[in-house]
C-alpha positions as CSV (number, residue, x, y, z in Angstrom):
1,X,71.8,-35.1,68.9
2,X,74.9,-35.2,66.2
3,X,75.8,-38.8,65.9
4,X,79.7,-39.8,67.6
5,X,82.5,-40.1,65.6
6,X,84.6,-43.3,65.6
7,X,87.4,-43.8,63.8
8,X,88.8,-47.7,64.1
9,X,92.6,-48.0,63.6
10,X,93.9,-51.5,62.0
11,X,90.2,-51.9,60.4
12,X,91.2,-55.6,59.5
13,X,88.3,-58.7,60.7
14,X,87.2,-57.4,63.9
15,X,87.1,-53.6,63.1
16,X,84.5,-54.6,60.2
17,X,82.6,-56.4,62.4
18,X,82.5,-53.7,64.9
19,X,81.9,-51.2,61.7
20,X,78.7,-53.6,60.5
21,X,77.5,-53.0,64.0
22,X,77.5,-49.1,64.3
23,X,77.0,-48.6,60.7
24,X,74.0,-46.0,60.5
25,X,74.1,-45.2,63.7
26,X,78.0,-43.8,64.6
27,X,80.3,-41.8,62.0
28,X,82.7,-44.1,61.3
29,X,86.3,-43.5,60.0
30,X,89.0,-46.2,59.1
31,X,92.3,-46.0,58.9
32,X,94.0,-47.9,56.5
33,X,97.6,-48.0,55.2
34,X,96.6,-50.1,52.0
35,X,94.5,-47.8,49.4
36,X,92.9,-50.9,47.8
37,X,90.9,-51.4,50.6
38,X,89.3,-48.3,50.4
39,X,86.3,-49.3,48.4
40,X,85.8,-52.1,50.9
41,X,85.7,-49.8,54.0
42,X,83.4,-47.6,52.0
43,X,81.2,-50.4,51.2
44,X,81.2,-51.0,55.0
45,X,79.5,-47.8,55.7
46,X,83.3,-46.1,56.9
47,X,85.0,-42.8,55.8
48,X,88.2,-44.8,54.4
49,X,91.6,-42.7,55.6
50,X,94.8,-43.3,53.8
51,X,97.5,-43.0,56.4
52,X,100.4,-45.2,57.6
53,X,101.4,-45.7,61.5
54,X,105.2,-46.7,60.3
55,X,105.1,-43.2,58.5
56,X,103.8,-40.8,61.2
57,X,103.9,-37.6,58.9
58,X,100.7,-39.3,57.3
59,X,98.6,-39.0,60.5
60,X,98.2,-35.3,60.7
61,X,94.8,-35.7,59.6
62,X,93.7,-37.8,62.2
63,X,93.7,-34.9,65.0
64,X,90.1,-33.3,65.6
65,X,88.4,-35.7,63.8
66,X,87.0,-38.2,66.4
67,X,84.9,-38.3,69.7
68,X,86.1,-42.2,69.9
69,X,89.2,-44.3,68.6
70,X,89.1,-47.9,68.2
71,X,92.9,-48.9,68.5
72,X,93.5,-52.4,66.9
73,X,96.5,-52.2,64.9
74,X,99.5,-54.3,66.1
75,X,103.0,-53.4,67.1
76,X,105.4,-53.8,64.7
77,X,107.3,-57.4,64.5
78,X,110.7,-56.3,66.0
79,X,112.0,-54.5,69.2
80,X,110.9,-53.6,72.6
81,X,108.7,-50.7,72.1
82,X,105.6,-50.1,69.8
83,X,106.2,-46.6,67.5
84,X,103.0,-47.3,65.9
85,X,101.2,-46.6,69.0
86,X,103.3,-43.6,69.9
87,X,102.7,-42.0,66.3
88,X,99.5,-42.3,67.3
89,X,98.7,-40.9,70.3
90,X,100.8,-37.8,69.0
91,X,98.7,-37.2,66.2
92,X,95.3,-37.4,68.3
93,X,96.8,-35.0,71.1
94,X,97.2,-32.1,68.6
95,X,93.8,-31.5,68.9
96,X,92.1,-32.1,72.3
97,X,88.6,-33.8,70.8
98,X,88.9,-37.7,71.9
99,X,86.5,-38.5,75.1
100,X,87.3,-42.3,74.8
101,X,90.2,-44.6,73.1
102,X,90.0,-48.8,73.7
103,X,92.9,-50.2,72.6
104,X,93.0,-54.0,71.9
105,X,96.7,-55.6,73.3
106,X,96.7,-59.5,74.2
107,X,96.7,-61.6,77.3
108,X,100.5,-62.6,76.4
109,X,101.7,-59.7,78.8
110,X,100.8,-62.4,81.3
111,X,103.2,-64.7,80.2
112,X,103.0,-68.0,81.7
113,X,100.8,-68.1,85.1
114,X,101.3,-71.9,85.4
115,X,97.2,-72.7,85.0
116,X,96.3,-70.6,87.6
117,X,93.1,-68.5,87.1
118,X,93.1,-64.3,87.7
119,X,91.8,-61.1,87.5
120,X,92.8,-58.5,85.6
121,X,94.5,-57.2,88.7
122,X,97.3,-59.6,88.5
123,X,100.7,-58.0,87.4
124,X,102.1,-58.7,83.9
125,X,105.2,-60.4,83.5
126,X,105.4,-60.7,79.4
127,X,108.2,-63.4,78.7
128,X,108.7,-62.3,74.7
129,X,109.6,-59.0,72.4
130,X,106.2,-59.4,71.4
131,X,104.7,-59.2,74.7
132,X,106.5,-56.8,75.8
133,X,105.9,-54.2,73.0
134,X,102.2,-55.3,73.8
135,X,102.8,-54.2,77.9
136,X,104.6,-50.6,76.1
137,X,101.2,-49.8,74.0
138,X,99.3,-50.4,77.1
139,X,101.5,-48.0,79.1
140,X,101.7,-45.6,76.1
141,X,97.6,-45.4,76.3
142,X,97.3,-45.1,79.6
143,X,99.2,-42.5,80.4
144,X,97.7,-40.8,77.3
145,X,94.3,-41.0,78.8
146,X,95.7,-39.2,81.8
147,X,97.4,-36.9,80.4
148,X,94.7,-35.4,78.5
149,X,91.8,-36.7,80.3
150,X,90.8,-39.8,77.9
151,X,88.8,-42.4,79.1
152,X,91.2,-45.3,78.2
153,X,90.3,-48.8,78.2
154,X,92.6,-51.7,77.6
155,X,91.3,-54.8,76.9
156,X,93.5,-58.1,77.1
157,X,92.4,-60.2,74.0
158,X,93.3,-64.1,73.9
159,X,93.2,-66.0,70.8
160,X,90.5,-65.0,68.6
161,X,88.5,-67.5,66.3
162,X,85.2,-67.5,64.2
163,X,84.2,-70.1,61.3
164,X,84.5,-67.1,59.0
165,X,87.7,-65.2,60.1
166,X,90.4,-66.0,57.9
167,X,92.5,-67.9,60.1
168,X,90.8,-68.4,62.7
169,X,88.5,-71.7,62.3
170,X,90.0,-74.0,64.6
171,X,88.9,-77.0,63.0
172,X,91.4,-76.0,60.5
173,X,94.4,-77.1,62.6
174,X,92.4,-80.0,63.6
175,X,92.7,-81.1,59.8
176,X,96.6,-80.1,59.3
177,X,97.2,-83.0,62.2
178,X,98.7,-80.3,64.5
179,X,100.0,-82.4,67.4
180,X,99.1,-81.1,71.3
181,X,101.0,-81.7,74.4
182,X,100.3,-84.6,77.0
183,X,99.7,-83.6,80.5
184,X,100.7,-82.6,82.4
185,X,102.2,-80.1,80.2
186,X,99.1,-79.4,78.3
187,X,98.4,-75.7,79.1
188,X,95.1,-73.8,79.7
189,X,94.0,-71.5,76.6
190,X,91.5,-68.7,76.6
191,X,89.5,-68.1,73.6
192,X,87.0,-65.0,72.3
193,X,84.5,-65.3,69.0
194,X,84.9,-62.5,66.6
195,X,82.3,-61.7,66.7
196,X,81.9,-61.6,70.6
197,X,84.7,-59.8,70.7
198,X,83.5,-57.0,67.9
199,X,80.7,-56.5,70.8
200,X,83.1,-56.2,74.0
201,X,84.9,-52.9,72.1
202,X,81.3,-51.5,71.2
203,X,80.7,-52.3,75.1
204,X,84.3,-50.3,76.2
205,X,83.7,-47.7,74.0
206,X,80.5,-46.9,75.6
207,X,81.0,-47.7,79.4
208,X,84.6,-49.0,80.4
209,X,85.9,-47.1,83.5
210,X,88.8,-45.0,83.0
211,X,92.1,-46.6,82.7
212,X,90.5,-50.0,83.1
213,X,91.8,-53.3,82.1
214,X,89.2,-55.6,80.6
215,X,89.4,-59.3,79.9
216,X,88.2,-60.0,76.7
217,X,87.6,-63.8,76.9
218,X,84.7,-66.4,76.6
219,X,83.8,-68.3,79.7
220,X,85.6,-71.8,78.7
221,X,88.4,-73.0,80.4
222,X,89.6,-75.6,78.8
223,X,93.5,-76.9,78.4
224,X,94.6,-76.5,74.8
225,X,94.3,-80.7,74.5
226,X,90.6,-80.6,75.5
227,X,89.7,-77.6,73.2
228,X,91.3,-78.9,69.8
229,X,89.6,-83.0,71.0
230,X,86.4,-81.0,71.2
231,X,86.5,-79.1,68.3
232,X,87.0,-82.1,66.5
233,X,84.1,-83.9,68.3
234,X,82.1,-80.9,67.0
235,X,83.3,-81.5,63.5
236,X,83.3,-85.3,63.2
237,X,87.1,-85.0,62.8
238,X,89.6,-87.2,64.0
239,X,91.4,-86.1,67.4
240,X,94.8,-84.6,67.4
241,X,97.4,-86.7,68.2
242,X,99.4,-85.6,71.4
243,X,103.1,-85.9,72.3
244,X,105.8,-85.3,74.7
245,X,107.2,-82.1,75.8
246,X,110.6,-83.3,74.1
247,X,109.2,-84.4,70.6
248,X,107.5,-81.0,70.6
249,X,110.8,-79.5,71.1
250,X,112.1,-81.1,68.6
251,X,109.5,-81.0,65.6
252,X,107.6,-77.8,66.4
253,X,108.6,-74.1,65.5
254,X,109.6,-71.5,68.5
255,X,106.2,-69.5,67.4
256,X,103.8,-72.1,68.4
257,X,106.0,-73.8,71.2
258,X,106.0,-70.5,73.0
259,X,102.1,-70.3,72.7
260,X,102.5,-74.1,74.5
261,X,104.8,-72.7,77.3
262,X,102.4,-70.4,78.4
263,X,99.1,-71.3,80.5
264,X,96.6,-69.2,82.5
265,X,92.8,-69.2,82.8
266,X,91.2,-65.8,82.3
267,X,88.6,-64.4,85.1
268,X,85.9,-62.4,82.5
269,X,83.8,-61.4,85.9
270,X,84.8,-57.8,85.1
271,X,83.9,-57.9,81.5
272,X,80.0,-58.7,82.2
273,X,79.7,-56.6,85.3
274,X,80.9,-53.1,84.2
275,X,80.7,-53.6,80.3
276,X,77.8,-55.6,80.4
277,X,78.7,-58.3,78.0
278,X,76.3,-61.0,77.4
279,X,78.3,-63.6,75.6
280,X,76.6,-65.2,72.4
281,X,79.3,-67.9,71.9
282,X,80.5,-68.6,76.1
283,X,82.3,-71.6,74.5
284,X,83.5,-73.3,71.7
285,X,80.3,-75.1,71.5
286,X,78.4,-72.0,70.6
287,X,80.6,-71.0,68.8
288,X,81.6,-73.4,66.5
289,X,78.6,-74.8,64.2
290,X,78.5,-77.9,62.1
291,X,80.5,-77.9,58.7
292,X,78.6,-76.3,55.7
């Protein structure tokens, strides 16, 4: 049997770690707007592919080429709608060879569910631009699977950390002195390893039901207060120091106070019965290893 085709769009942390999980067993293709990271993707076991999703007329390679799209890249950082998505799916419909596409959005199109803890059945309601372009990629994909019989799969990624993932080691805010809310204004987080997550789009691409919604999250449930005093019980650092809703107001930026105003606790039943997910890092705890 010919092995599938994949071709991962917005190739950055996770899409390598998905590409050093198929690589030598799936085709890979990557998409990449940046030419110097073409001998990196190669090295990676992908077919690097030089194209641009702000510049549409550079996708017309793209159509015919893949049995499976991995769909990572961001919306732009302006308006309601997400072009890069649309450009897209336009350049995969001119030919009629894609049997599955996952695309990665966020669990932001939630917006704030007051600590309460759902399925992926509960309606979005994003409160920001960003959000909201996030709920337009979703409907974009959707109604592209129908449309030409696509086994879409959306799956609603929280905040994503790993030790190595630039970025993303949490015991880095823990040093900066990043303060954290009291209660009871202290919201509930949801979390995902990296690397986890590199397996749950392996997983969709293989057996997510069509036009299903998949929460991509570890098991912890913890409010962002007792995930950051953790993490720095884990790394024999200092805990955070907390503070009021008001001095928060006043000394934090609108990026991370809107990440404060928002708290929900993320049902993953669905991930582990149809995808089959067996989590290697459930919490924090797994995930996170003593300091080198």
């Amino acid at each position: 049997m010919p092995r599938p085709t994949l071709l991962i769009v917005g190739c950055g942390d996770v899409g390598c770690r998905v590409l050093k999980l198929l690589a030598g067993r799936w085709r890979l293709l990557a998409l990449t707007s940046s030419p110097e990271r073409v001998p990196a993707l190669r090295a990676l076991g992908a077919v690097p592919l030089v194209g641009d999703l702000d510049r549409p007329a550079t996708l017309g390679r793209l159509a015919g080429l893949a049995d499976h799209v991995l769909h990572l890249a961001p919306p732009p950082g302006e308006g309601e709608g997400d072009p890069r998505t649309r450009a897209l799916l336009q350049a995969l419909a001119r030919a009629g060879r894609v049997r599955s596409l996952v695309y990665a959005s966020t669990t932001g199109v939630y917006g704030d569910a007051g600590g309460a803890r759902f399925d992926e059945t509960r309606a979005v309601a994003p409160a920001t631009p960003r959000a909201r372009r996030r709920v337009d990629a979703e409907e974009q994909v959707r109604r592209f699977g129908r449309r030409h019989s696509v086994r879409v799969a959306v799956l609603r990624v929280p905040g994503i950390y790993a030790p190595d993932r630039e970025g993303g080691d949490p015991r880095d805010r823990v040093r900066r002195g990043a303060p954290l809310l009291l209660p009871p204004h202290d919201p509930y987080t949801n979390h995902v390893h990296a690397d986890d997550l590199a397996r749950i789009c392996v997983a969709a691409l293989l057996r997510a039901a069509p036009q299903r919604v998949y929460h991509a999250s570890d098991d912890g449930e913890f409010t962002m207060g007792a995930y950051y005093e953790l993490v720095a019980r884990i790394a024999g650092l200092p805990a955070p120091r907390r503070v009021s809703l008001d001095e928060a107001r006043r000394t934090l930026g609108a990026m991370t106070l809107s990440f404060m105003g928002e708290s929900r606790r993320l049902d993953n039943t669905r991930l582990k019965r149809e995808l089959r997910v067996g989590l290697r890092y459930p919490t924090v705890v797994e995930g996170l290893g003593p300091e080198d």
